[in-house]
N, CA, C and O atoms as a GROMACS GRO file, in nm:
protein
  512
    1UNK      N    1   3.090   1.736   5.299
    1UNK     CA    2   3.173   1.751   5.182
    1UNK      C    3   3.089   1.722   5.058
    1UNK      O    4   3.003   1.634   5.046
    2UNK      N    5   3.135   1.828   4.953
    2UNK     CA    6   3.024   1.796   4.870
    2UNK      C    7   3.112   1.779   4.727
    2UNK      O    8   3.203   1.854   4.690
    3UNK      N    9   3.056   1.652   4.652
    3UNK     CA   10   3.095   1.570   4.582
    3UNK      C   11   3.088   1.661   4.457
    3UNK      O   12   3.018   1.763   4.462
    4UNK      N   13   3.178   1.620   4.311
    4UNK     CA   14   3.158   1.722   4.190
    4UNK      C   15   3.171   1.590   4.098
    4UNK      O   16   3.260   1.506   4.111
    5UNK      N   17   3.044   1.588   3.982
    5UNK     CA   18   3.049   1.481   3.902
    5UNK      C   19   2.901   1.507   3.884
    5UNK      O   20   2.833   1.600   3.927
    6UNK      N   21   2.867   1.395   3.807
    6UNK     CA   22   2.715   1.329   3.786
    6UNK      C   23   2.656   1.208   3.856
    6UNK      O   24   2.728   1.109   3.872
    7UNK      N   25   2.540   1.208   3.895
    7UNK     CA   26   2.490   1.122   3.971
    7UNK      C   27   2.463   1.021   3.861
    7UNK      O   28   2.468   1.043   3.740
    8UNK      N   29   2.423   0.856   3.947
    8UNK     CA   30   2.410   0.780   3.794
    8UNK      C   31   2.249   0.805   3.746
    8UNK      O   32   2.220   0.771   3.631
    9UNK      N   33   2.173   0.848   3.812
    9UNK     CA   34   2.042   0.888   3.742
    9UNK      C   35   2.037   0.996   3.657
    9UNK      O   36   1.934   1.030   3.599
   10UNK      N   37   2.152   1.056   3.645
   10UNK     CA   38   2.171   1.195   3.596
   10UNK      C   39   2.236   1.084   3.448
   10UNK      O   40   2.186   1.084   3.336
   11UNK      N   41   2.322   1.024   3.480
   11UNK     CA   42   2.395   0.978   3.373
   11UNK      C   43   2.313   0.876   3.253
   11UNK      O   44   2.336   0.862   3.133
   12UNK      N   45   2.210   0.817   3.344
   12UNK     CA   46   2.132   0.716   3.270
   12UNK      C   47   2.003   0.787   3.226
   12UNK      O   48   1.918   0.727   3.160
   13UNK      N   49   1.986   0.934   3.270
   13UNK     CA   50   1.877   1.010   3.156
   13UNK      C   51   1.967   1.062   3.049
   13UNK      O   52   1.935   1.048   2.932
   14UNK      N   53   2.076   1.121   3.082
   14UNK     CA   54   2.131   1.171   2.943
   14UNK      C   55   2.191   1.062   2.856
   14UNK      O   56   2.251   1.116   2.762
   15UNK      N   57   2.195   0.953   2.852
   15UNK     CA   58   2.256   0.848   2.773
   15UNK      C   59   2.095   0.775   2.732
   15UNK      O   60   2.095   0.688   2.645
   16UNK      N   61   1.959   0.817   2.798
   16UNK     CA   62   1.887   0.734   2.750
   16UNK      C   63   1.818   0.845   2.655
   16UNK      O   64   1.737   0.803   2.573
   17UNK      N   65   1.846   0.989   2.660
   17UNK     CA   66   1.824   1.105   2.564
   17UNK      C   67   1.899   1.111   2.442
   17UNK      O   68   1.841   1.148   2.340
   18UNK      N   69   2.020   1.079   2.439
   18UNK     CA   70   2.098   1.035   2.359
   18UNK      C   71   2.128   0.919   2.250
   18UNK      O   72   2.198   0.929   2.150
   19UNK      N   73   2.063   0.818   2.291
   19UNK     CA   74   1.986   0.682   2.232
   19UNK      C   75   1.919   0.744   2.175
   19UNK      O   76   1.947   0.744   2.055
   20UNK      N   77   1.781   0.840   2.220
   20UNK     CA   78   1.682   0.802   2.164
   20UNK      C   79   1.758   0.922   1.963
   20UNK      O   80   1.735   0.883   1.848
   21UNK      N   81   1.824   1.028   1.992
   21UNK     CA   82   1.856   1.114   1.897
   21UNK      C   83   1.935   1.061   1.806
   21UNK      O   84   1.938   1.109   1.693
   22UNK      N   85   2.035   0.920   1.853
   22UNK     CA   86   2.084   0.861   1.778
   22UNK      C   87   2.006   0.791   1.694
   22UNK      O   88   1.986   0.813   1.575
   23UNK      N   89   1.948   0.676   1.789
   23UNK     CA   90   1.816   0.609   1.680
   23UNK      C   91   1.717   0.734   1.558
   23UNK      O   92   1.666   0.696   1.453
   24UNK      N   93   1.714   0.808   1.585
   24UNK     CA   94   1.624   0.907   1.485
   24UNK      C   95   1.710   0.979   1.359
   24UNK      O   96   1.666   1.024   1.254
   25UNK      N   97   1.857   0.972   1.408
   25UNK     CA   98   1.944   0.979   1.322
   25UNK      C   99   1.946   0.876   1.223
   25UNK      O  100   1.914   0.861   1.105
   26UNK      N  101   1.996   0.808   1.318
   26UNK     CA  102   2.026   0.640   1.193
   26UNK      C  103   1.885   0.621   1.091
   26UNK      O  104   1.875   0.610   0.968
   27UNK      N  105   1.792   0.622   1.191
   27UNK     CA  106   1.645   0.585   1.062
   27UNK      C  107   1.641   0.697   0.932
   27UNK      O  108   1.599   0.669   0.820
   28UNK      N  109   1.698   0.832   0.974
   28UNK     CA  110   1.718   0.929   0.896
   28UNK      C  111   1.816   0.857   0.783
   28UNK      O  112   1.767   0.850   0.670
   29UNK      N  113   1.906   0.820   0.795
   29UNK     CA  114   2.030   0.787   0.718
   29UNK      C  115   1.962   0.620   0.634
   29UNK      O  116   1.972   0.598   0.514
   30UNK      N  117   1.913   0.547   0.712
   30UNK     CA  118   1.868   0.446   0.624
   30UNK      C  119   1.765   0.496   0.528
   30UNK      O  120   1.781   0.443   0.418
   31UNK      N  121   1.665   0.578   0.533
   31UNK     CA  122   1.587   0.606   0.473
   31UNK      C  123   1.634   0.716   0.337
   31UNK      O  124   1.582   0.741   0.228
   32UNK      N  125   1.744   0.759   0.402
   32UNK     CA  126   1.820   0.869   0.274
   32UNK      C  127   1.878   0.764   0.197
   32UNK      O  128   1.845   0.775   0.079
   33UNK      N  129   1.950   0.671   0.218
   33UNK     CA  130   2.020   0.585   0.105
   33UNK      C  131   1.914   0.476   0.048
   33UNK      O  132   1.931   0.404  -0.049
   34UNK      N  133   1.789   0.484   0.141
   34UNK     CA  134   1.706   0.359   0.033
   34UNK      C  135   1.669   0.453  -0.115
   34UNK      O  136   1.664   0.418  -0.233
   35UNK      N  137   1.642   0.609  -0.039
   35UNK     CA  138   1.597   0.692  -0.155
   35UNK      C  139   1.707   0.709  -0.283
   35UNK      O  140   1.678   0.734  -0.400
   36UNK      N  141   1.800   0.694  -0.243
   36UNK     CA  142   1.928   0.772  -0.308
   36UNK      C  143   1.934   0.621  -0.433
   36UNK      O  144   1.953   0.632  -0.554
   37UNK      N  145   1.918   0.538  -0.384
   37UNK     CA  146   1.889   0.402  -0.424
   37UNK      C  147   1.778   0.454  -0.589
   37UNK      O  148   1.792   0.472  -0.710
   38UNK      N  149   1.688   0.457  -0.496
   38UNK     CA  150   1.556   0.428  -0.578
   38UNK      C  151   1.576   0.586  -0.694
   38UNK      O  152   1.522   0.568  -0.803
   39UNK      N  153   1.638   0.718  -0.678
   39UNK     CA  154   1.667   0.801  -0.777
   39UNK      C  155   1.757   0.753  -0.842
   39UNK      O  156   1.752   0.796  -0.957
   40UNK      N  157   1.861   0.664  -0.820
   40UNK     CA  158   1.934   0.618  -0.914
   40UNK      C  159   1.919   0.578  -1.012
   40UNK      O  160   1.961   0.616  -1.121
   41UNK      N  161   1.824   0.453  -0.968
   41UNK     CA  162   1.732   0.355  -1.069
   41UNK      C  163   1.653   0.435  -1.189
   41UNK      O  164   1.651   0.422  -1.311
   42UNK      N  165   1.594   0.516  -1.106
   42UNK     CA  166   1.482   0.610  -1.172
   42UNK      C  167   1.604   0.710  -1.289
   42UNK      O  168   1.581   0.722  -1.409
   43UNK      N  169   1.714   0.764  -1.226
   43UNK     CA  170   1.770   0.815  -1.341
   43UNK      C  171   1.830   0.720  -1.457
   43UNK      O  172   1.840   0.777  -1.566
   44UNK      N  173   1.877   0.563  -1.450
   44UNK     CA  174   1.917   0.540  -1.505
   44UNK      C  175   1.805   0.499  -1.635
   44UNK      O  176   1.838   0.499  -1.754
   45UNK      N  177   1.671   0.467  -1.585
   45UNK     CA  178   1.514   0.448  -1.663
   45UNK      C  179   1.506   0.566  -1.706
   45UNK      O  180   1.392   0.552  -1.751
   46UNK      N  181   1.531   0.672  -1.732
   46UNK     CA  182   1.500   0.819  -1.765
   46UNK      C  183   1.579   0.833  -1.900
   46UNK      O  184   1.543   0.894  -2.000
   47UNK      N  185   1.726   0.746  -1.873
   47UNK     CA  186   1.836   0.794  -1.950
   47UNK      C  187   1.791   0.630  -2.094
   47UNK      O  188   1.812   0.637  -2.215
   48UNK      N  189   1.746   0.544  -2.040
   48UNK     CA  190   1.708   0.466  -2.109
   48UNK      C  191   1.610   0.483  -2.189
   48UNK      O  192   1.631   0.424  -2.295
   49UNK      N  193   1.470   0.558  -2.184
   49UNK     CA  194   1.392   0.628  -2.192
   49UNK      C  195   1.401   0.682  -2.278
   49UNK      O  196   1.329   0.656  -2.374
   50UNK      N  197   1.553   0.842  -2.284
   50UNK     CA  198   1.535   0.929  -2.395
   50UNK      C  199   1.598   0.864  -2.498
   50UNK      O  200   1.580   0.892  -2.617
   51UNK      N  201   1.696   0.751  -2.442
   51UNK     CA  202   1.804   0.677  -2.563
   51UNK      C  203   1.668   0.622  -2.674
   51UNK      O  204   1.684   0.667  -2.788
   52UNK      N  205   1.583   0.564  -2.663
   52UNK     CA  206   1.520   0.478  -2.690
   52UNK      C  207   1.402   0.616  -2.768
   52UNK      O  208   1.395   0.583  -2.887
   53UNK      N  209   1.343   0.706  -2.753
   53UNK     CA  210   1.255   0.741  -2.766
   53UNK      C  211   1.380   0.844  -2.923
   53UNK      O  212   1.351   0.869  -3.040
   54UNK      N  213   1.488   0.870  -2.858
   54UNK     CA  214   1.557   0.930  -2.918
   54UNK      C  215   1.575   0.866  -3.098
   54UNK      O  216   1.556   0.921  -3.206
   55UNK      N  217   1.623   0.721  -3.058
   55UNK     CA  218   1.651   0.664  -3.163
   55UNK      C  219   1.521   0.647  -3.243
   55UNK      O  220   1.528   0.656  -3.366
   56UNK      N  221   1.394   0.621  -3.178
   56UNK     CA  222   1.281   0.590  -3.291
   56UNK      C  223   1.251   0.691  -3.379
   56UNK      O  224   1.248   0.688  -3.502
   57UNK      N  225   1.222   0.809  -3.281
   57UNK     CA  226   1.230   0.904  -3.360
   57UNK      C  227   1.326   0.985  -3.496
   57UNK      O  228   1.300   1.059  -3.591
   58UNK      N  229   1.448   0.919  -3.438
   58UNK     CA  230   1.501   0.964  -3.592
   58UNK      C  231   1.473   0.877  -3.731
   58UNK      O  232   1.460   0.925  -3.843
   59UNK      N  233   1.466   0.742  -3.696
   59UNK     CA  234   1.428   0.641  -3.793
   59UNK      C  235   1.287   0.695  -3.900
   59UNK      O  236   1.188   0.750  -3.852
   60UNK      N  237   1.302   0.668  -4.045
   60UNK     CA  238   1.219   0.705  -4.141
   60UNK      C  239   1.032   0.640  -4.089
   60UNK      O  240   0.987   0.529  -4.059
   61UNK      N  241   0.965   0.797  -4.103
   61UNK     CA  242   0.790   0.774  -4.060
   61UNK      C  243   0.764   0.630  -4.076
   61UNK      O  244   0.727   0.560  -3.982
   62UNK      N  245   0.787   0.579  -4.214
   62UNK     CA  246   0.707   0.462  -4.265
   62UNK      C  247   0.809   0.366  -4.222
   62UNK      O  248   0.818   0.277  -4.308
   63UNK      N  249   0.887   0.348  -4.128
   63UNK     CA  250   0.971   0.220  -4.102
   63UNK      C  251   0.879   0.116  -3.992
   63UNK      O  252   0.776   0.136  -3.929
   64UNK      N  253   0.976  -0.008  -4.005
   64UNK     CA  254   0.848  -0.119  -3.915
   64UNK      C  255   0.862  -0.116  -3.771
   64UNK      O  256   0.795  -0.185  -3.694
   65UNK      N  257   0.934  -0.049  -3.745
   65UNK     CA  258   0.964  -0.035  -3.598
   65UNK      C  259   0.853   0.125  -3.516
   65UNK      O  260   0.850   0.160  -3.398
   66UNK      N  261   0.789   0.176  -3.619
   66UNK     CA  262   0.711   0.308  -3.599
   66UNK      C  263   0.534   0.251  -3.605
   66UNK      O  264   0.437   0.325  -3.587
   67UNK      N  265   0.528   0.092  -3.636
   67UNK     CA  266   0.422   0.074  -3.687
   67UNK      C  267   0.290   0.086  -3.578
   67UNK      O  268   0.304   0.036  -3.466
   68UNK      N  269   0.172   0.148  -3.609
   68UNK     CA  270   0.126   0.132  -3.486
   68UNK      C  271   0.111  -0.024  -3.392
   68UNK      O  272   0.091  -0.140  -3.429
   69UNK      N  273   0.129   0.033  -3.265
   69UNK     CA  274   0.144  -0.085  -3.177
   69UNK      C  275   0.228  -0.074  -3.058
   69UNK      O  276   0.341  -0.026  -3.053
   70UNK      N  277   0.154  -0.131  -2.953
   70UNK     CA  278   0.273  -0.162  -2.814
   70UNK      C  279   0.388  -0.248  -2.860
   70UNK      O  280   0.351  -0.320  -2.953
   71UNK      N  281   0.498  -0.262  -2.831
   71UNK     CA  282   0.596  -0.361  -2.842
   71UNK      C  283   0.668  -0.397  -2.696
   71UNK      O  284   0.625  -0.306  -2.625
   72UNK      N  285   0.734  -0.460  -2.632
   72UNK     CA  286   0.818  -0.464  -2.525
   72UNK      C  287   0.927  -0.528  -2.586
   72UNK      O  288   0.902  -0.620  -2.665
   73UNK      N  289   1.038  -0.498  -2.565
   73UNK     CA  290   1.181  -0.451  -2.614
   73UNK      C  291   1.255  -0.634  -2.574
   73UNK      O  292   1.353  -0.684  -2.630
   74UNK      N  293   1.192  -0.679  -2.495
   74UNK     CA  294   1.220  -0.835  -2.443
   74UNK      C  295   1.212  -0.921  -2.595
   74UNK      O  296   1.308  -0.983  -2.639
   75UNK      N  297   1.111  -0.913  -2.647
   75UNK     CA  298   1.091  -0.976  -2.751
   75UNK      C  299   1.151  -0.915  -2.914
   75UNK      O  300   1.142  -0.974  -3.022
   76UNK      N  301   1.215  -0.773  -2.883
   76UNK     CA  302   1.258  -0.735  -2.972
   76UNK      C  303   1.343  -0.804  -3.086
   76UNK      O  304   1.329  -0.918  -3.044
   77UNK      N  305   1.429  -0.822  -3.212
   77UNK     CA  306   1.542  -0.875  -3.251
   77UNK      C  307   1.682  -0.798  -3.237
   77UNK      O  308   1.795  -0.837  -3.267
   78UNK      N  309   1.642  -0.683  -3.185
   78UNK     CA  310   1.759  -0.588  -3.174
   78UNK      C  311   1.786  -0.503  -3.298
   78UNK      O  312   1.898  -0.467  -3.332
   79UNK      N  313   1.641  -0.467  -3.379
   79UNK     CA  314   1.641  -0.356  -3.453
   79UNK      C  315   1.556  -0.308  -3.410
   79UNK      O  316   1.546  -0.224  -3.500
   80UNK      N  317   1.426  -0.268  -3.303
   80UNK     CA  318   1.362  -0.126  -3.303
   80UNK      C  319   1.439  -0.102  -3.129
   80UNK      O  320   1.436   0.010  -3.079
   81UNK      N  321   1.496  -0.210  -3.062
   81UNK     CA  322   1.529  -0.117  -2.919
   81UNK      C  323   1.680  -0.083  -2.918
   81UNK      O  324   1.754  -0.096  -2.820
   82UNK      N  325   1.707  -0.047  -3.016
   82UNK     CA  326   1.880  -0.023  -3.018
   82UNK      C  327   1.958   0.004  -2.932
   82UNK      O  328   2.008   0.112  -2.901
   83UNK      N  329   1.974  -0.153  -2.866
   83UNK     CA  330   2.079  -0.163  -2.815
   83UNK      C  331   2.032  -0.272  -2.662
   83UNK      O  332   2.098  -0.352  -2.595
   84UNK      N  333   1.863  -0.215  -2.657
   84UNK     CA  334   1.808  -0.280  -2.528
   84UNK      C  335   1.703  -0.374  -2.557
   84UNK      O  336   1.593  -0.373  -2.503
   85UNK      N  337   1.756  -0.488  -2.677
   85UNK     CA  338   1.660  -0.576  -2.707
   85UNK      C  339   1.695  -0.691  -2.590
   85UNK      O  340   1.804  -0.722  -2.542
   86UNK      N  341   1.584  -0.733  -2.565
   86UNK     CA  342   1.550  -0.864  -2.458
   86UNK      C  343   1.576  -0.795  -2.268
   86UNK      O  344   1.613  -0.865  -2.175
   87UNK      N  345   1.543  -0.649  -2.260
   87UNK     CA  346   1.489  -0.583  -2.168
   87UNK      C  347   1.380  -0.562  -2.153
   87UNK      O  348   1.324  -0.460  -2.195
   88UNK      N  349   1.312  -0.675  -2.075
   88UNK     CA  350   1.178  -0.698  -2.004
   88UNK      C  351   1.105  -0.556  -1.965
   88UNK      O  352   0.985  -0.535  -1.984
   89UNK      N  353   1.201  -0.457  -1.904
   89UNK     CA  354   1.142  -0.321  -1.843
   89UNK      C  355   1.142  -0.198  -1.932
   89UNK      O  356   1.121  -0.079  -1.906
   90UNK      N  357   1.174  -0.264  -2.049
   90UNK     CA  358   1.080  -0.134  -2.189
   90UNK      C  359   1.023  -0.174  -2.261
   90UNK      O  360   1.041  -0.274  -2.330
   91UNK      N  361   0.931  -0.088  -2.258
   91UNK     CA  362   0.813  -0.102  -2.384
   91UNK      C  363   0.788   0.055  -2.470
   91UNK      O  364   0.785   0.150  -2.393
   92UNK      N  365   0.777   0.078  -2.574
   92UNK     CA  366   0.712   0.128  -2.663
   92UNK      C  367   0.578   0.112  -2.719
   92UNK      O  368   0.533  -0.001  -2.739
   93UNK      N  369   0.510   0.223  -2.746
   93UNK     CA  370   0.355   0.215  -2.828
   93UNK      C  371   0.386   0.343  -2.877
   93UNK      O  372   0.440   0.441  -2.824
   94UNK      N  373   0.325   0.316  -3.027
   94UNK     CA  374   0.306   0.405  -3.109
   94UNK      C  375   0.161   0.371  -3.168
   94UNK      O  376   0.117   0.260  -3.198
   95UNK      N  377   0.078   0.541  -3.180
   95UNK     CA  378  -0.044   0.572  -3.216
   95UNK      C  379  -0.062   0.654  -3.346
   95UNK      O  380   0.029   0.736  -3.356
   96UNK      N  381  -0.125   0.657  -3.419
   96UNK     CA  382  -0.142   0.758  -3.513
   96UNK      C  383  -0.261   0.881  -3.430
   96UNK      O  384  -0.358   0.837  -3.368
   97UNK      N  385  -0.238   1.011  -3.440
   97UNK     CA  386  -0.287   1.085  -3.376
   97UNK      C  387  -0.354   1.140  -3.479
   97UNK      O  388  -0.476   1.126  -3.467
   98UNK      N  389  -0.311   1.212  -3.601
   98UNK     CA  390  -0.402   1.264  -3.737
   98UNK      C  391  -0.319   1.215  -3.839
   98UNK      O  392  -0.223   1.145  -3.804
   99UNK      N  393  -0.341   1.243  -3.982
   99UNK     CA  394  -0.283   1.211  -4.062
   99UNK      C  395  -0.135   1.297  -4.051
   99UNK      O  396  -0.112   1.414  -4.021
  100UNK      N  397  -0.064   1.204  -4.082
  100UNK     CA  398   0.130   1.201  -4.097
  100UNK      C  399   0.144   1.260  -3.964
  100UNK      O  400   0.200   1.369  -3.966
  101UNK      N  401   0.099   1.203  -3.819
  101UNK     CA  402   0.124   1.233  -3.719
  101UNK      C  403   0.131   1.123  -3.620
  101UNK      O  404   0.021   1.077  -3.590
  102UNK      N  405   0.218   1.078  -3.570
  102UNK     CA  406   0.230   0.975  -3.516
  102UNK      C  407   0.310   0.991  -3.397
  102UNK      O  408   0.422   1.042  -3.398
  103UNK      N  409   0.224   0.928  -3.250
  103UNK     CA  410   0.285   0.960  -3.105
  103UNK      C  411   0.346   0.836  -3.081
  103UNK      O  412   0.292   0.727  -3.094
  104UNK      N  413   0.480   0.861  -3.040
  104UNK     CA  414   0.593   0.747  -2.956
  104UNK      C  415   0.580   0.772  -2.838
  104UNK      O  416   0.595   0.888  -2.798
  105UNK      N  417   0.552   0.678  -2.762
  105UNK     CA  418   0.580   0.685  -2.610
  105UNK      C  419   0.638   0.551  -2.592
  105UNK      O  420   0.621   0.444  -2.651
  106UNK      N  421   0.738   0.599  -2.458
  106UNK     CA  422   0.848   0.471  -2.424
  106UNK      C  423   0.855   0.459  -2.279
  106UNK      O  424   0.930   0.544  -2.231
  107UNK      N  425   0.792   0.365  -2.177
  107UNK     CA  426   0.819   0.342  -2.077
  107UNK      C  427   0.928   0.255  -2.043
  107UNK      O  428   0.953   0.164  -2.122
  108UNK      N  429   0.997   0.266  -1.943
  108UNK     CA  430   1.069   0.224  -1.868
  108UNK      C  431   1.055   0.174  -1.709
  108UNK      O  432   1.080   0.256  -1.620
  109UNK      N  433   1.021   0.057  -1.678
  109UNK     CA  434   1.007   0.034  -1.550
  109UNK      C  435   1.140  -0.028  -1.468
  109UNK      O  436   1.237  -0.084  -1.519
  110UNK      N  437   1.110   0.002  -1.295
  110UNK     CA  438   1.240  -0.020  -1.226
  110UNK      C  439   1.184  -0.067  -1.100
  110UNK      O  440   1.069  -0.033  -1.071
  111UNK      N  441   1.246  -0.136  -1.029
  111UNK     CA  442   1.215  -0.188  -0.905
  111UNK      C  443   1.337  -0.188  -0.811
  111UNK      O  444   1.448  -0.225  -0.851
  112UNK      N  445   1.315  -0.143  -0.676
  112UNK     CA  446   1.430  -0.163  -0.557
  112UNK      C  447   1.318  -0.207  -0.436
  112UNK      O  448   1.211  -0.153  -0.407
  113UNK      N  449   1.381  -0.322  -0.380
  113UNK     CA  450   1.284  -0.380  -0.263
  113UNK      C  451   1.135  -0.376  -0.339
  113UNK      O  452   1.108  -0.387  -0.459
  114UNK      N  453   1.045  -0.356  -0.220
  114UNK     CA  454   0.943  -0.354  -0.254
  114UNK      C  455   0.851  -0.202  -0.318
  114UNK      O  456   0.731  -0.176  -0.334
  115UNK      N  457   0.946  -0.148  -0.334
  115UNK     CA  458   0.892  -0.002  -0.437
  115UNK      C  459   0.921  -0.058  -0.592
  115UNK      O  460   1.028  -0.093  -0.642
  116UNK      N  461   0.772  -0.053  -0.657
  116UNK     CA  462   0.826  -0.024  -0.829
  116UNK      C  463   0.825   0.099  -0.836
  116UNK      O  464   0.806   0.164  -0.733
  117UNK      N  465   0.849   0.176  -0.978
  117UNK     CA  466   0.836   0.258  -1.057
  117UNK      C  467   0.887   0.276  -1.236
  117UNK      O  468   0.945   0.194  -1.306
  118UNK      N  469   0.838   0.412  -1.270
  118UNK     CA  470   0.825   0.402  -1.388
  118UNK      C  471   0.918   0.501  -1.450
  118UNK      O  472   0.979   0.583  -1.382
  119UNK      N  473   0.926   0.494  -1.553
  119UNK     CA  474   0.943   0.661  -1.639
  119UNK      C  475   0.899   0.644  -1.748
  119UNK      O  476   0.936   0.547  -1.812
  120UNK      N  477   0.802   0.737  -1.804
  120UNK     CA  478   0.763   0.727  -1.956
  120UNK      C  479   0.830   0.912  -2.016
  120UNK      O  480   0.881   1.009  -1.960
  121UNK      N  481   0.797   0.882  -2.129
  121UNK     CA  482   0.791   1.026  -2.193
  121UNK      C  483   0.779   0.951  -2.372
  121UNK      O  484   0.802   0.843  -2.428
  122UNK      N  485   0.730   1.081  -2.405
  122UNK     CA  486   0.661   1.075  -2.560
  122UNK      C  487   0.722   1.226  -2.597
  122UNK      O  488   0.776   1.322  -2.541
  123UNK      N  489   0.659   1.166  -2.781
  123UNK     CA  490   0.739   1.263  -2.844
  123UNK      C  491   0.653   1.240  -2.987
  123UNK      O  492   0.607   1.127  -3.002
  124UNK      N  493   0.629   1.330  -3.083
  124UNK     CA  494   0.491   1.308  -3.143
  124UNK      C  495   0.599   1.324  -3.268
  124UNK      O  496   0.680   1.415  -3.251
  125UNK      N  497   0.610   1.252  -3.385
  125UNK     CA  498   0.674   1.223  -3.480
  125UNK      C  499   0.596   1.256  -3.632
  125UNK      O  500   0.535   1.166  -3.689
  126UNK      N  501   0.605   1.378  -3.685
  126UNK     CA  502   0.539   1.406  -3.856
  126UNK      C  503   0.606   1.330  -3.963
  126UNK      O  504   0.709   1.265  -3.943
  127UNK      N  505   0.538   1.342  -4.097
  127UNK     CA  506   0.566   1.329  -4.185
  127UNK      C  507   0.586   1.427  -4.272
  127UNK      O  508   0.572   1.400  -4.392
  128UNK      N  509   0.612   1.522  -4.246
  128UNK     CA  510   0.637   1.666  -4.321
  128UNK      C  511   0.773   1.668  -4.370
  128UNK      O  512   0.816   1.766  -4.430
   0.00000   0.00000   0.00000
C-alpha cells in the first residue's frame, strides 16, 4: 500500500529552503528602511540647505552676514541663519570670486547610526 503525503526529509528540505528565502527577504527589508531612513535625513538637509542659501542670497551684497568667511549657524544670533541659529549641522562660507562677485555655499550635515552625510550647494551672488 502506498502512502500519499511528504516524507519528513522531504518536509525538512523544503522548510530549510524556505528559511533560507525568508532570511534574504527580511535582510532585504531591513536594509530598505535603514536607507529610506538615511534619504529622509538627506532630504530634510537639502531643504535646509536651499532655505538657508535662499535667504542669504536675497539679503543686500554689502550686508554682515555676506562677509567673507566660514560661519556655523551654532554660534549664530539668529540674524544670518534665519531661523536655524544654534544648529551645529550648518555652516556657510562666503568667498569673493572677482570684483562684485561673491560665492555662498551652505552645507548641511546629517547622521543616522553610523553613516554621516552631507548636502552642500552654492550660488554665486553680484553686485550689479
Amino acid at each position: 500500500m502506498k502512502r500519499k503525503g511528504f516524507s519528513i526529509v522531504e518536509v525538512l528540505i523544503a522548510l530549510a529552503i524556505f528559511s533560507i528565502a525568508i532570511l534574504g527577504i527580511g535582510a532585504t527589508i531591513v536594509y530598505n528602511i535603514k536607507f529610506a531612513k538615511i534619504n529622509k535625513l538627506r532630504e530634510r538637509a537639502l531643504y535646509k540647505a536651499d532655505k538657508l542659501l535662499n535667504y542669504l542670497t536675497s539679503l543686500p551684497y554689502d550686508s554682515s552676514c555676506l562677509t567673507v568667511g566660514i560661519r556655523n549657524c551654532q554660534t549664530d544670533a539668529g540674524t544670518c541663519c534665519n531661523g536655524f541659529a544654534g544648529d551645529p549641522k550648518i555652516s556657510y562660507s562666503v568667498e569673493n570670486l572677482e570684483t562684485d562677485m561673491k560665492k555662498i555655499s551652505v552645507t548641511v550635515r546629517f547622521k543616522s547610526g553610523d553613516y554621516e552625510g552631507g548636502v552642500s550647494l552654492e550660488q554665486i551672488k553680484g553686485n550689479w
